[in-house]
PATOR-309443 format. One record per residue (C-alpha): residue in one letter; x, y, z; residue number from 1. Coordinates in nm, 3 decimals. Example, Ala and Ser with C-alpha at 12.3 -4.5 7.8 and 13.67 -1.06 7.14 Angstrom:
PATOR-309443
+------+---------+---------+---------+-----+
| code |      xx |      yy |      zz | pos |
+------+---------+---------+---------+-----+
|    A |   1.230 |  -0.450 |   0.780 |   1 |
|    S |   1.367 |  -0.106 |   0.714 |   2 |
+------+---------+---------+---------+-----+
//
This chain:
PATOR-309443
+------+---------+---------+---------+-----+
| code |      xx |      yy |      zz | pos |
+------+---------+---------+---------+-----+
|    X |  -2.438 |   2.073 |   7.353 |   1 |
|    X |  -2.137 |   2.004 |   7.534 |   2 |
|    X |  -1.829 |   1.788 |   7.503 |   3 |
|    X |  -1.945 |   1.450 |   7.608 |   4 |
|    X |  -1.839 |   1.069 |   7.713 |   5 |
|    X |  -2.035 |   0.985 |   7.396 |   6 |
|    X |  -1.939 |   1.247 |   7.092 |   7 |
|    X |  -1.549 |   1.270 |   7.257 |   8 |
|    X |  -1.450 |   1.045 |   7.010 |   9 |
|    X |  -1.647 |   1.133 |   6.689 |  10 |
|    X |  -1.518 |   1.450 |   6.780 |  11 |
|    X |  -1.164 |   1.347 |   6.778 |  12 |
|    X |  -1.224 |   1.168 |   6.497 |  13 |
|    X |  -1.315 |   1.474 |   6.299 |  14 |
|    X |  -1.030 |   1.706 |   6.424 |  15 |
|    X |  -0.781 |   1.466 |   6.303 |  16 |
|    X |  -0.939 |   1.405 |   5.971 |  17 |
|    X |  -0.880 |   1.803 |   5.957 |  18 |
|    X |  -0.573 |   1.777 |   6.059 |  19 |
|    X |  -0.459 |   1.515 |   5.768 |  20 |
|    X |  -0.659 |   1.640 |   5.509 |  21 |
|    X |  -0.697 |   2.044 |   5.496 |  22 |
|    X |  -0.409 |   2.172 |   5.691 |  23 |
|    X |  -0.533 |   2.267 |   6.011 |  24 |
|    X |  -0.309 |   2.246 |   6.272 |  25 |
|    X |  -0.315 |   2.061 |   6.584 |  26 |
|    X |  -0.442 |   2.249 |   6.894 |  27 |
|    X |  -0.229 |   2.241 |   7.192 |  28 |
|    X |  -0.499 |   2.170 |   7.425 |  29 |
|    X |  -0.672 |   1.824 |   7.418 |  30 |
|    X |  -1.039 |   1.866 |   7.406 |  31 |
|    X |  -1.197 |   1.726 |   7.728 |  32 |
|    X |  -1.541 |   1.624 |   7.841 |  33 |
|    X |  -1.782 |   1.936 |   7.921 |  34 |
|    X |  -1.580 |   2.199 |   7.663 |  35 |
|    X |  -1.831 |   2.429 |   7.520 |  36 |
|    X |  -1.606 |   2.508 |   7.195 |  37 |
|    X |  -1.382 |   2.332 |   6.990 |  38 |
|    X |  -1.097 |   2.538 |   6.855 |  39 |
|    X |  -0.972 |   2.566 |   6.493 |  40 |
|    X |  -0.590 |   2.664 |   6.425 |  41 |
|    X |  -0.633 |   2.825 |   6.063 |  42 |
|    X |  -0.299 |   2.868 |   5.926 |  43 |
|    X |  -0.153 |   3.209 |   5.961 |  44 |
|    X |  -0.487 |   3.330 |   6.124 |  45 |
|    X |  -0.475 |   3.644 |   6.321 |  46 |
|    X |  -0.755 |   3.647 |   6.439 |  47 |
|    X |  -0.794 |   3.315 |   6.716 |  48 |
|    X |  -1.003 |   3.420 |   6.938 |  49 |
|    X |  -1.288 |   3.419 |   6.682 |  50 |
|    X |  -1.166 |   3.065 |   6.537 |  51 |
|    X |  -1.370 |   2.885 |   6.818 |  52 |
|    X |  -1.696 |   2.691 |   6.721 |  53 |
|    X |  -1.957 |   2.519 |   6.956 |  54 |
|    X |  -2.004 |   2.159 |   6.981 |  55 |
|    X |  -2.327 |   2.190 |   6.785 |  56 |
|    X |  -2.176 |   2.396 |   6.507 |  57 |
|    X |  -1.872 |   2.175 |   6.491 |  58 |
|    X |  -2.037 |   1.883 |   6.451 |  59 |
|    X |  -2.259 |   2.036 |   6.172 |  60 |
|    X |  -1.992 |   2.148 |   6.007 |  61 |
|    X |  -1.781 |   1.823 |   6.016 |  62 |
|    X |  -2.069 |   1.587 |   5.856 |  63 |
|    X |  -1.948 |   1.396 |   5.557 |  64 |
|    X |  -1.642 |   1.578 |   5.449 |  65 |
|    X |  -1.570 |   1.322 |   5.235 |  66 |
|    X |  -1.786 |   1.449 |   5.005 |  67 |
|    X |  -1.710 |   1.856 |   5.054 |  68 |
|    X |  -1.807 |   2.077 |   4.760 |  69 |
|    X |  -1.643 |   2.396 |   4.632 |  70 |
|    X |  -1.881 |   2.596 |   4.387 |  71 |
|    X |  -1.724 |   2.804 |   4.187 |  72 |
|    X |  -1.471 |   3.049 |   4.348 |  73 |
|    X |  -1.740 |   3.119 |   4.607 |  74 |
|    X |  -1.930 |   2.854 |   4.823 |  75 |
|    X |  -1.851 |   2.536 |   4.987 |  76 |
|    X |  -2.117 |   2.239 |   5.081 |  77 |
|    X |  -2.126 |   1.986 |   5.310 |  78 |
|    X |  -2.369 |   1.762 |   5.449 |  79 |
|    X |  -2.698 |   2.032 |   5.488 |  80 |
|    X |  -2.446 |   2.326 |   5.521 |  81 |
|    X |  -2.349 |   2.581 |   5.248 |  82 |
|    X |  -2.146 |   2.880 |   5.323 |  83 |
|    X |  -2.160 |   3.156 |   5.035 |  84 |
|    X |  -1.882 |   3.457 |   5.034 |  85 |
|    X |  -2.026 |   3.715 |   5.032 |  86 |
|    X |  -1.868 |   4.092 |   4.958 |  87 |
|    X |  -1.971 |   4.369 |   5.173 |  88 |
|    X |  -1.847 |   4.706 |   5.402 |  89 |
|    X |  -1.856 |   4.454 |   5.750 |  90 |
|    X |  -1.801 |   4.793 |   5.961 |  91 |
|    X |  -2.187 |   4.976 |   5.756 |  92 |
|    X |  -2.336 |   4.599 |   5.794 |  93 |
|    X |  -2.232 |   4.566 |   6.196 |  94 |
|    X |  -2.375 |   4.923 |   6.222 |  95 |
|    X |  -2.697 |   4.944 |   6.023 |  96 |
|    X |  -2.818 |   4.592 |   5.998 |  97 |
|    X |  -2.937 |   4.381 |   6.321 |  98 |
|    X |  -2.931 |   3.992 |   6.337 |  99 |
|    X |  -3.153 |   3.887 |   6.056 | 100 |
|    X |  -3.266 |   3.511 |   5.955 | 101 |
|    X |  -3.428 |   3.395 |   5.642 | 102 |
|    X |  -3.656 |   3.119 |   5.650 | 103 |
|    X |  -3.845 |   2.936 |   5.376 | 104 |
|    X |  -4.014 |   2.587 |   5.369 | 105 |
|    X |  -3.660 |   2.484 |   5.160 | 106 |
|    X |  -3.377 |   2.724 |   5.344 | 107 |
|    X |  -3.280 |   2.905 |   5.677 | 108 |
|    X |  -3.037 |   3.150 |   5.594 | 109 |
|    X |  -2.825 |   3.388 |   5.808 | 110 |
|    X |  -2.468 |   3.641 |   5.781 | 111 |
|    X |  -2.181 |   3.536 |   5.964 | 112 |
|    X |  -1.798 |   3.607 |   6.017 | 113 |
|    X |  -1.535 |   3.352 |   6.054 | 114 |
|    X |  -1.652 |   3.052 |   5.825 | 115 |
|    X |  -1.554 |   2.710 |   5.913 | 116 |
|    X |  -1.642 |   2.591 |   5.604 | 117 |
|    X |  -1.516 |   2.876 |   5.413 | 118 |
|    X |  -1.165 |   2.864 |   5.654 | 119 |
|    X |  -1.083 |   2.488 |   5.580 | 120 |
|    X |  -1.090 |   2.520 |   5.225 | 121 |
|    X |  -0.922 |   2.810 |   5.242 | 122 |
|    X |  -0.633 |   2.649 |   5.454 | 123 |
|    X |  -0.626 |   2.277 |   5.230 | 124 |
|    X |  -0.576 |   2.514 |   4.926 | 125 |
|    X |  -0.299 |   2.748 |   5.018 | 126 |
|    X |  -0.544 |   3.042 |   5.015 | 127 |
|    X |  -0.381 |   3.271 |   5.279 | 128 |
|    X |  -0.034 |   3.414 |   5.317 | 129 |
|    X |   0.008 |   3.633 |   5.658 | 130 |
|    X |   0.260 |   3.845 |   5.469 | 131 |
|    X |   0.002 |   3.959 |   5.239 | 132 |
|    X |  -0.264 |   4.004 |   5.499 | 133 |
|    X |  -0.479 |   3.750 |   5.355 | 134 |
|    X |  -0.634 |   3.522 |   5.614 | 135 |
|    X |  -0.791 |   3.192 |   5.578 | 136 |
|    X |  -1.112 |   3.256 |   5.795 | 137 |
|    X |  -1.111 |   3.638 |   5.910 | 138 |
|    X |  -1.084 |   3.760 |   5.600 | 139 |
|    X |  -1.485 |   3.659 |   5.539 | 140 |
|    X |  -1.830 |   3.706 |   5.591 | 141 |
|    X |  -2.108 |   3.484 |   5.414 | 142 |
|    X |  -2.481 |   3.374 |   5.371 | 143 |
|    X |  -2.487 |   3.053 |   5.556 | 144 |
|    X |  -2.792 |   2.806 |   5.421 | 145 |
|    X |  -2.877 |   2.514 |   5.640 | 146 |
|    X |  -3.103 |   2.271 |   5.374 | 147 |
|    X |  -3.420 |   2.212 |   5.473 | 148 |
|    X |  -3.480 |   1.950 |   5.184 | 149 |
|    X |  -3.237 |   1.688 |   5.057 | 150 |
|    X |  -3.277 |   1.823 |   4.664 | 151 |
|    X |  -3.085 |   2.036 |   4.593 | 152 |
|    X |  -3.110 |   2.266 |   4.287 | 153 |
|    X |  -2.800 |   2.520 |   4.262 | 154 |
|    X |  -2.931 |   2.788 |   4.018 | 155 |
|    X |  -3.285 |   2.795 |   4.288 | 156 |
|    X |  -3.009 |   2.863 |   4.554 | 157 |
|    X |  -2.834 |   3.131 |   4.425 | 158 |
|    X |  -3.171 |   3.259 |   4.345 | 159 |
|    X |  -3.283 |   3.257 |   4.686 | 160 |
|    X |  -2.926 |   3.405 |   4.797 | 161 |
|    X |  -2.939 |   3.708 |   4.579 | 162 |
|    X |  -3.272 |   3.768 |   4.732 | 163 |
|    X |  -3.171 |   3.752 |   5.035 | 164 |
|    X |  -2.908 |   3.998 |   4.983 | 165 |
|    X |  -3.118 |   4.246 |   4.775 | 166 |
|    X |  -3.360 |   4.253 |   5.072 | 167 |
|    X |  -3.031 |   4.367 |   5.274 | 168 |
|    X |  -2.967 |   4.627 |   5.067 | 169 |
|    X |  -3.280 |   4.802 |   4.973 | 170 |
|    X |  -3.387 |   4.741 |   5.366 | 171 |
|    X |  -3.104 |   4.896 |   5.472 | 172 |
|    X |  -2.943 |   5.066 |   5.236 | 173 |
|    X |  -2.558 |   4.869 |   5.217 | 174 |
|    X |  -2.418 |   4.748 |   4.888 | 175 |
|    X |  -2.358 |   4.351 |   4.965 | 176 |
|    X |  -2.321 |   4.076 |   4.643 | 177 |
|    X |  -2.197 |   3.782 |   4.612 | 178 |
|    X |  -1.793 |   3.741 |   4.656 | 179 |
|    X |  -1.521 |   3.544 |   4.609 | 180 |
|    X |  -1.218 |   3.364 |   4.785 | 181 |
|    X |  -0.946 |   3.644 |   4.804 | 182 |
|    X |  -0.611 |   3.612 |   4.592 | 183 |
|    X |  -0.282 |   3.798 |   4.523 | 184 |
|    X |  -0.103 |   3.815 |   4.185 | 185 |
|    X |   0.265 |   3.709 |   4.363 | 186 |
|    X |   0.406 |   3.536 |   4.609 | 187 |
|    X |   0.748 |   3.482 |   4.546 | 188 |
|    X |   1.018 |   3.670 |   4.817 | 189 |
|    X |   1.191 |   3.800 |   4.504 | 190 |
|    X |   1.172 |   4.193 |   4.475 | 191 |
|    X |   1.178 |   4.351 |   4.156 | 192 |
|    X |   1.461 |   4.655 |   4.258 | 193 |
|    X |   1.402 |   4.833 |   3.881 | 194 |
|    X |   1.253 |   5.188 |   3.911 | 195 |
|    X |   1.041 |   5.248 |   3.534 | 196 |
|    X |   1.065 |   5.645 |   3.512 | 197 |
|    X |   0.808 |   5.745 |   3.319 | 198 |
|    X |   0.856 |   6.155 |   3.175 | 199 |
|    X |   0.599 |   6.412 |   3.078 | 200 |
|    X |   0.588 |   6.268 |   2.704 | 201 |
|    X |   0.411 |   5.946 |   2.807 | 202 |
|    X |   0.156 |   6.124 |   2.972 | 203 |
|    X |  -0.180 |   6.190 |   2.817 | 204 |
|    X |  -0.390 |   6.514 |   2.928 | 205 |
|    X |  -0.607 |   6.419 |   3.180 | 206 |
|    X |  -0.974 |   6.464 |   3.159 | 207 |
|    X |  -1.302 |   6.363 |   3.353 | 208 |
|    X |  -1.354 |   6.044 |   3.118 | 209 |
|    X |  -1.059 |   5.878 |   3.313 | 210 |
|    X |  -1.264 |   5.850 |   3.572 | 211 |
|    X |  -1.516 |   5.692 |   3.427 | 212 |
|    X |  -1.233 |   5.481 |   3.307 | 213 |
|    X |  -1.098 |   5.395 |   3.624 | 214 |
|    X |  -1.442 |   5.355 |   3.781 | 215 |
|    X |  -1.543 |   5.092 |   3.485 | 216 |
|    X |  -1.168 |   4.838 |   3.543 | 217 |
|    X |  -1.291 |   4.836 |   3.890 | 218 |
|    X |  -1.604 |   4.649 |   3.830 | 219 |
|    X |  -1.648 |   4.288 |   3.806 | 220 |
|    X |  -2.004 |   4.283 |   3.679 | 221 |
|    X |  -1.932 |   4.302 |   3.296 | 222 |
|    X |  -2.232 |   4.486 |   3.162 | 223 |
|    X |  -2.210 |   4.737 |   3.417 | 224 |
|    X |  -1.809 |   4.770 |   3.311 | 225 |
|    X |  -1.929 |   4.815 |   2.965 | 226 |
|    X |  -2.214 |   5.111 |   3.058 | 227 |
|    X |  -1.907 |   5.298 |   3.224 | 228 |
|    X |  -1.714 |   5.224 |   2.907 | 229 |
|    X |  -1.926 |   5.315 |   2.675 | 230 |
|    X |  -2.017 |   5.639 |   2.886 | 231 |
|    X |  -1.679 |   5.737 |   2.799 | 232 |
|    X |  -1.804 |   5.727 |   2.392 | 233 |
|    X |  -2.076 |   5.917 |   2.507 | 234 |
|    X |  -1.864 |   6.230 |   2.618 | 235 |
|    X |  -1.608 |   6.237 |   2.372 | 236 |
|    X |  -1.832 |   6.217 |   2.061 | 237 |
|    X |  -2.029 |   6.563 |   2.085 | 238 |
|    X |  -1.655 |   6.730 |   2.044 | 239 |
|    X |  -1.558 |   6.531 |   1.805 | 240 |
|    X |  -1.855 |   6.631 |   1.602 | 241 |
|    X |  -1.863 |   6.960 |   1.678 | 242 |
|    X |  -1.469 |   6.940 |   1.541 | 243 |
|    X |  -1.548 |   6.707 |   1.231 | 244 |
|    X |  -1.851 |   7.022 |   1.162 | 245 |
|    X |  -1.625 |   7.326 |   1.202 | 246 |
|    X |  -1.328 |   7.183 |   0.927 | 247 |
|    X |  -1.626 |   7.112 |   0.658 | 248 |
|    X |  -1.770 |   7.437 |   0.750 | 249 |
|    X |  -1.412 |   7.580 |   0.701 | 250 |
|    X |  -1.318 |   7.421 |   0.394 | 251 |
|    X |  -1.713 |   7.553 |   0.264 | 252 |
|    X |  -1.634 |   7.926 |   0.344 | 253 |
|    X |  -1.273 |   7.880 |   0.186 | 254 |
|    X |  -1.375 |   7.817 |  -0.121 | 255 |
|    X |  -1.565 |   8.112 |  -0.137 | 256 |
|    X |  -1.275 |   8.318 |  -0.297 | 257 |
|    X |  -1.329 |   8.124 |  -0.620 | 258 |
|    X |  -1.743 |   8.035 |  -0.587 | 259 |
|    X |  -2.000 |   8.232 |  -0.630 | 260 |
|    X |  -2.260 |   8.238 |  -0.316 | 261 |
|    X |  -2.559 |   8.107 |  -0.517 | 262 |
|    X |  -2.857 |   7.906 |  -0.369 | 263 |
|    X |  -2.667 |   7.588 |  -0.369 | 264 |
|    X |  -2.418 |   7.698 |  -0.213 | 265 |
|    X |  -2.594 |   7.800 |   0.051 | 266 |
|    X |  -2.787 |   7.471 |   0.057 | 267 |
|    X |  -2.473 |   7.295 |   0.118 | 268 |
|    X |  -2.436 |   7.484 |   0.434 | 269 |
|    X |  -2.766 |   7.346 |   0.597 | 270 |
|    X |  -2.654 |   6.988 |   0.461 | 271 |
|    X |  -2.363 |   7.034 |   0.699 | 272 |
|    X |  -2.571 |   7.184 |   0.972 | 273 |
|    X |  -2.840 |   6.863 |   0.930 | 274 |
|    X |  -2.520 |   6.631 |   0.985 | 275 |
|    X |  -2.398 |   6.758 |   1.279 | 276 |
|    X |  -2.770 |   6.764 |   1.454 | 277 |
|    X |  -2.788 |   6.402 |   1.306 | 278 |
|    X |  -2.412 |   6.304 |   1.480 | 279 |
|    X |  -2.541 |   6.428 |   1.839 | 280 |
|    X |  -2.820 |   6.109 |   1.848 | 281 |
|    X |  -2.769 |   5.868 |   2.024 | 282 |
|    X |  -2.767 |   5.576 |   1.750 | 283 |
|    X |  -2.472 |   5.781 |   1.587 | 284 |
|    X |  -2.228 |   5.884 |   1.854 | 285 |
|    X |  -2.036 |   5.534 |   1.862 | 286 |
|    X |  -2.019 |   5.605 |   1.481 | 287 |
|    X |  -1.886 |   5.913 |   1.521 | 288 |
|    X |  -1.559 |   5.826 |   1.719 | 289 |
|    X |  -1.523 |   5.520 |   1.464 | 290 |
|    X |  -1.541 |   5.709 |   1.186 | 291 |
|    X |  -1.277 |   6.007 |   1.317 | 292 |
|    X |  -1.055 |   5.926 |   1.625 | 293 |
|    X |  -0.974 |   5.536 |   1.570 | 294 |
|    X |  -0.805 |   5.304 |   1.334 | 295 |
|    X |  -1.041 |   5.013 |   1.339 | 296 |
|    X |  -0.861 |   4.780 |   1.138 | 297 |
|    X |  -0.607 |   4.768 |   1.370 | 298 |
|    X |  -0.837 |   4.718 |   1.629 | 299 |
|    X |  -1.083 |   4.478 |   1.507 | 300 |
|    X |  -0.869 |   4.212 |   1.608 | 301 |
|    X |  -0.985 |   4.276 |   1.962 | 302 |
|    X |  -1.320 |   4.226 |   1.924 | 303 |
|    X |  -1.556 |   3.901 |   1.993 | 304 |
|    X |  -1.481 |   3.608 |   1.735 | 305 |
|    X |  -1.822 |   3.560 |   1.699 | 306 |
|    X |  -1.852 |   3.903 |   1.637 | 307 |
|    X |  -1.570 |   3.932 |   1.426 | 308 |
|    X |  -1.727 |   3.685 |   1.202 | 309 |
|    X |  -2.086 |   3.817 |   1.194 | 310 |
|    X |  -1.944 |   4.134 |   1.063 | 311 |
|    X |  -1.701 |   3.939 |   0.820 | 312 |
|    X |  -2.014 |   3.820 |   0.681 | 313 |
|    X |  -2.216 |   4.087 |   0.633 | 314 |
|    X |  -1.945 |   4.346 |   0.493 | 315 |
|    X |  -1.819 |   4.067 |   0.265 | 316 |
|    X |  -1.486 |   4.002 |   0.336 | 317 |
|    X |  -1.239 |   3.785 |   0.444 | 318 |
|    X |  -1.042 |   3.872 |   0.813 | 319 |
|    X |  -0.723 |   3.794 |   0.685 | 320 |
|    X |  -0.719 |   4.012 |   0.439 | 321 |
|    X |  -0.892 |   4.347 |   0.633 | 322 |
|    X |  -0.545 |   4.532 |   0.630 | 323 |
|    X |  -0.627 |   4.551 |   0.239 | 324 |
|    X |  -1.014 |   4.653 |   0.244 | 325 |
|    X |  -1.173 |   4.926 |   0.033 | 326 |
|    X |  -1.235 |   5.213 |   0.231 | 327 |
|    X |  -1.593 |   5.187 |   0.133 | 328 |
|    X |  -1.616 |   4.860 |   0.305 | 329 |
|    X |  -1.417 |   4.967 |   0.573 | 330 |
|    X |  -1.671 |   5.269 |   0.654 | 331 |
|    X |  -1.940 |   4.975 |   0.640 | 332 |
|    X |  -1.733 |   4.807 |   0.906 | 333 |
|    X |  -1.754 |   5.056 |   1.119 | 334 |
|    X |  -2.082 |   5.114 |   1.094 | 335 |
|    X |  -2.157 |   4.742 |   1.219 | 336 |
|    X |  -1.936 |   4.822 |   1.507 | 337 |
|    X |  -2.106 |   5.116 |   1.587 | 338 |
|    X |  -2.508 |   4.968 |   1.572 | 339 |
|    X |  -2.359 |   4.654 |   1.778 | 340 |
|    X |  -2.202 |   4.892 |   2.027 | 341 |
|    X |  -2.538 |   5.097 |   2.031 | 342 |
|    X |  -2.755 |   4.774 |   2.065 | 343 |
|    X |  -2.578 |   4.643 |   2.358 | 344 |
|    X |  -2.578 |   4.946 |   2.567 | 345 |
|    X |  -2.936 |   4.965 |   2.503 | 346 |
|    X |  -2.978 |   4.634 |   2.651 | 347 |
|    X |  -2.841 |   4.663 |   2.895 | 348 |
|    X |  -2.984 |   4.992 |   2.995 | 349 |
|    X |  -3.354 |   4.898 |   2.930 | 350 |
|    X |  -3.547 |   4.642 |   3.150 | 351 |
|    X |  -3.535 |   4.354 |   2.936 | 352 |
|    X |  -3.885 |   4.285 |   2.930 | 353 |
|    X |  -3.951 |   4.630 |   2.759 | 354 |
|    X |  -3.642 |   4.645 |   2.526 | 355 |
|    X |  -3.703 |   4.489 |   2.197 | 356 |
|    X |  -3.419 |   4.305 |   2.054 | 357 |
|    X |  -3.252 |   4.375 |   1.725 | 358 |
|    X |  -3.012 |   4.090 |   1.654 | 359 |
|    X |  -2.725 |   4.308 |   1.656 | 360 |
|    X |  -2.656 |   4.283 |   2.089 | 361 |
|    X |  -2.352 |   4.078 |   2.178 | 362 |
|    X |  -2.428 |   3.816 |   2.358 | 363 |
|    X |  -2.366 |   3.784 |   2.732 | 364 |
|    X |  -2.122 |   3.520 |   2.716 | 365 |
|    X |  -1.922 |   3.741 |   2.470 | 366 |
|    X |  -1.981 |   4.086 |   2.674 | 367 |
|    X |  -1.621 |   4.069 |   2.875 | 368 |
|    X |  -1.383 |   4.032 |   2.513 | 369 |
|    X |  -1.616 |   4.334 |   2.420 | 370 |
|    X |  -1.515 |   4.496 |   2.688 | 371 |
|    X |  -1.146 |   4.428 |   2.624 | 372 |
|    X |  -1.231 |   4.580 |   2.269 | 373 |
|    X |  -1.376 |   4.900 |   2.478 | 374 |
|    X |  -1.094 |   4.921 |   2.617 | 375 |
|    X |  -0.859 |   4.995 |   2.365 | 376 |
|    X |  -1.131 |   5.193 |   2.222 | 377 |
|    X |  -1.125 |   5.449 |   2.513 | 378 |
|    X |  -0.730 |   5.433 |   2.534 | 379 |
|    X |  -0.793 |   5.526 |   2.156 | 380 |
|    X |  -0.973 |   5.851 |   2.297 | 381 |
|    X |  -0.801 |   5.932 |   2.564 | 382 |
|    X |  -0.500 |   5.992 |   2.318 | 383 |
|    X |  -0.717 |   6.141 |   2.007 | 384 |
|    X |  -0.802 |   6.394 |   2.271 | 385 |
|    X |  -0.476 |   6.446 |   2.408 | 386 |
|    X |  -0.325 |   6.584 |   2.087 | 387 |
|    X |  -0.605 |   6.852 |   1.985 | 388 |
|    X |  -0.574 |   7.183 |   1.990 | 389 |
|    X |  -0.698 |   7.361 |   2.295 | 390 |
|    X |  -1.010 |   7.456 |   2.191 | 391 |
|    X |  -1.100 |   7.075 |   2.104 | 392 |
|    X |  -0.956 |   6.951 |   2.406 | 393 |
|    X |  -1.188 |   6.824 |   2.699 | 394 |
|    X |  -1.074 |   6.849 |   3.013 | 395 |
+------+---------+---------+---------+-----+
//
């Protein structure tokens, strides 16, 4: 479709509803009968040449913008259009996947670059800044949906999106999700001038569980953030055992200057040996770095209300007053940490339909305080570790 005597002015119509309403700027050159494109001036867009649209697509794009929809912090709708950002390598996807199209009796479904839809709402809500490198339409590619159908059903369409995109990868073999408008944490032309120096005493040892550390802040998806996390339980807690062992085992032979060796004395040494076999399981490696590297009252606080509450309840106590709690109950306390801890990684790591659920799991809607909990658990760690000896130090 071209520019015509009969869509010039519903044309012109559009661009200057644009232009009032989400901050695109006027183009210097008046469209004219038998253009092929219309032109977009994104604010603080680098990248022009790609901010041209055909008539067609325009016009598509345009319908009933009175009633645009933002989704989230991820898609915009209007009329049968939705444009879904999407979070991928663009230089692995340009070189190992062709053109592709999805079509179902409900959807047609394609990638693209340069998002009008994505660009306008990006421009009417101040989401670029050219200083920052963050650019209103450039900056993304996304799943575009034309509707098929008028009903519309939004969980069935993100269904159908991340099915689209797991197709991509498995195909193919290139991580793409979901994604999200882009942001920055300031703005402001004010510099902060003051230098922190930070000396050698501030500094904890480094070891290989950083990494996993590091690795797990970077994710967004929550219970994969929380596998990463808890990994970091998993490495620390065979030393710690193996550490907790050797000073009972120590204090055992000690005493032997004023015990005899008789048979149950000797019995108490394969009690000890039993409870450090039993602390390498699985089930009991959380409550192994609860019970020897961590002040939990102090970090209780940190944990899930809901959770905080559940375990309230079952240890028999009042929050307020933990700071004053039996150590008895204290060591039960723990131990409710530790199975809940336990549970969730399991489900997490099992397919759901052949883990069997124990009541104790957070639930998902509570899985990113838990994290925050995690956390300060692994800080914990990192600093328990930091001040052994050598011999108990990982590296």
């Amino acid at each position: 479709m071209l520019v015509s005597e009969s869509n010039i002015g519903l044309i012109n119509q559009r661009l200057e509803h644009l232009y009032n309403n989400f901050n695109i700027e006027p183009s210097t050159r008046e469209i004219q009968i038998g253009d092929e494109d219309i032109f977009i001036c994104f604010p603080d867009e680098w990248d022009e040449d790609n901010c041209y649209y055909s008539v067609d697509d325009f016009l598509r794009y345009t319908d009933d913008l009175d009633n645009i929809l933002v989704i989230d912090n991820h898609s915009v709708i209007t009329g049968n259009v939705r444009q879904t950002i999407i979070s991928v390598n663009e230089y692995n996807y340009d070189k190992l996947v062709p053109d592709l199209k999805f079509e179902t009796d409900k959807y047609s479904l394609k990638i693209i670059s340069n998002p009008f839809l994505i660009g306008i709402i990006a421009s009417r809500d101040g989401i670029y800044n050219e200083d920052f490198g963050v650019f209103p339409c450039s900056d993304y590619s996304v799943v575009e949906i034309a509707y098929k159908k008028e009903e519309r059903c939004e969980e069935d369409d993100i269904e159908f999106i991340k099915t689209c995109l797991y197709y991509i990868a498995s195909k193919y073999n290139v991580p793409i999700s979901i994604g999200e408008f882009r942001s920055w944490s300031d703005l402001t032309d004010e510099e902060n001038d003051d230098t922190i120096i930070v000396g050698s005493s501030e500094l904890i040892p480094y070891c290989r569980a950083m990494d996993y550390y590091i690795d797990g802040l970077s994710i967004e998806k929550e219970d994969i953030k929380y596998l990463h996390l808890y990994k970091i339980i998993e490495y620390f807690s065979p030393i710690v055992s193996k550490k907790f062992s050797y000073e009972q085992l120590n204090k055992r032979l000690d005493v032997l200057q004023v015990v005899e060796r008789n048979s149950e004395y000797l019995e108490s040494i394969f009690k000890l040996t039993k409870q450090y076999e039993v602390s390498l399981k699985d089930k009991e490696l959380a409550n192994t770095v609860l019970n020897e590297c961590v002040d939990i009252v102090l970090l209780f606080q940190f944990l899930p209300d809901r959770i905080q509450k559940i375990i309230s309840k079952s240890c028999h106590f009042d929050i307020k007053n933990i700071t004053s709690l039996s150590s008895s109950i204290i060591e039960d306390i723990k131990k409710e940490i530790a199975d809940i801890l336990y549970a969730t990684r399991n489900s997490i790591v099992h397919a759901k339909s052949n883990y069997t659920f124990t009541g104790k799991e957070c639930p998902e809607e509570d899985l990113g305080q838990l994290n925050e909990f995690m956390i300060r658990l692994c800080d914990c760690l990192f600093v328990w570790n930091g001040r052994q000896s050598k011999e108990f130090q990982l590296k």
